[in-house]
Steps between C-alpha positions, in 0.01 A plus 500: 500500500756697298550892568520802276848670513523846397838673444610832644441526875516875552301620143224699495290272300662159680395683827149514378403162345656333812238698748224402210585124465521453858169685525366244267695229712680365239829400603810727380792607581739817342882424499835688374601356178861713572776256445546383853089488620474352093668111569267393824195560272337177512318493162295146590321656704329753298213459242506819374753806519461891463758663381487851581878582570652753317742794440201726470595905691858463413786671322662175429752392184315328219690211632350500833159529332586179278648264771207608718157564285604246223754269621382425855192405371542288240741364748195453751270363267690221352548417854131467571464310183764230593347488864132474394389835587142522262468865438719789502323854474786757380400877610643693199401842439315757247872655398510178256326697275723790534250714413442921753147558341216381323286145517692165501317241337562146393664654192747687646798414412720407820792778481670587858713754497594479930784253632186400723261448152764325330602273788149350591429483091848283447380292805106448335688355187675272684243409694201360281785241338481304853112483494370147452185324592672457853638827530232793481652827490275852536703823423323826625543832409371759753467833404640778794423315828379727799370454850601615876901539536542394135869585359517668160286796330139475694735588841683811319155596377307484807778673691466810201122495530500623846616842355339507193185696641469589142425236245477521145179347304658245248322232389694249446553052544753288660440177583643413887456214736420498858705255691233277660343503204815372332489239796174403427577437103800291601246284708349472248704397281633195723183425633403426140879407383450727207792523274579764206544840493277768705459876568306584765389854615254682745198543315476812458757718341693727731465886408817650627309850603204258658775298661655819683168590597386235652896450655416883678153386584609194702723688693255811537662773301297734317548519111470749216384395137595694214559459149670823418839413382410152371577540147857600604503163682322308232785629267757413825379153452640420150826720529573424868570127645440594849147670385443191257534272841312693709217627255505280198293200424640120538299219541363178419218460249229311741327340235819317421624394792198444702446163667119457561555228798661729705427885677679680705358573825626843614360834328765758387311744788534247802869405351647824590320534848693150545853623331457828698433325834704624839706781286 
């Protein structure tokens, strides 16, 4: 019976789906695809491959994000293809769209304006002109991924909530994704060899005042609402990129992106319990 191989050893997300694919006892493994690890892959053996490495948290030269996020993978793909690998599931990312605030829906236009954005988008192109009959390939686009010891904005934020013992009332929507629950989608969509493009997301959205709420509540800190200066933040927001990131809306429009076959099994609530475990 042929394996599942999926690229990037030590990633956060590669990490994840191995622990959740061996839970399901489905047989994978998670290799390097550096140069050296790259030429003992045995493609053959695999039926499907997830690719999830990347140059993701990195300061890198927009050739380093080309040779890895575009070329490597086009690389790895047409190698599956030759070797009779069936399906290839591509993790991209929401920065395709290139958009910092308001809904993305399946008319917005894709527009990244990141090395990271423009990397994954060059390597999507490519991409869906190997897809044949033989060759399934499923690109997803997650949204900011979060869950315990994740890299990237939810750990920055989490460490800042434990002194924010003041939080600001602003209502506002961002669409984020739990890991396991972006484990379970990828399951998903090998378990049903989907192919196409999908966006998955927690289902709710995440309230950045709720979220640092509930990040103080799991770890037993008292917190104080107030809504006093929030019109000087609300007008933060559209002047201010770091207020726009924190407090501005960016998400997914649900009705367009929802798949009906699937649903994610971990609430936003019992998500950061689980991303706030043993801190």
């Amino acid at each position: 019976m042929k394996k599942v191989l999926i690229t990037g050893e030590n990633g956060y997300v590669s990490k994840n789906l191995v622990s959740k694919f061996k839970a399901e006892n489905i047989k994978c493994e998670s290799k390097s695809v550096r140069e050296t690890e790259y030429e003992k892959i045995d493609f053959t053996s695999y039926s499907t491959v997830i690719h999830t490495a990347a140059v993701v948290h990195r300061k890198g030269s927009e050739k380093e994000y080309i040779n890895v996020n575009r070329d490597l993978t086009i690389k790895i793909a047409k190698d599956c293809k030759k070797n009779g690998v069936s399906h290839f599931i591509f993790l991209s990312t929401m920065n395709v769209f290139g958009k910092t605030k308001g809904p993305i829906d399946r008319n917005t236009p894709l527009n990244p304006k990141t090395l990271y954005g423009k990397s994954k988008l060059a390597a999507e192109i490519k991409l869906k002109e190997l897809e044949d009959k033989n060759f399934k390939i499923a690109i997803i686009r997650p949204p900011m991924v979060y869950g315990k010891n994740s890299p990237g904005n939810y750990r920055t934020l989490s460490k800042l909530s434990r002194y924010l013992y003041v939080v600001p009332l602003i209502e506002n929507k961002r669409s984020m994704i739990f890991i396991d629950n972006l484990s379970q989608f990828i399951l998903y969509v090998y378990d049903n060899h989907k192919s196409g493009l999908f966006h998955p997301q927690n289902d709710e959205y995440i309230c950045t005042s709720n979220l640092i709420m509930n990040i103080r509540k799991v770890n037993k800190q008292k917190t104080f609402k107030i809504k006093l200066f929030n019109n000087l933040i609300i007008k933060q927001v559209n002047n201010n990129p770091l207020f726009e990131k924190i407090f501005g809306d960016l998400y997914y429009v649900k009705q367009e992106f929802e798949d009906n076959c699937y649903k994610n099994k971990i609430k936003f609530k019992d998500s950061i319990i689980l991303a706030e475990e043993d801190k």
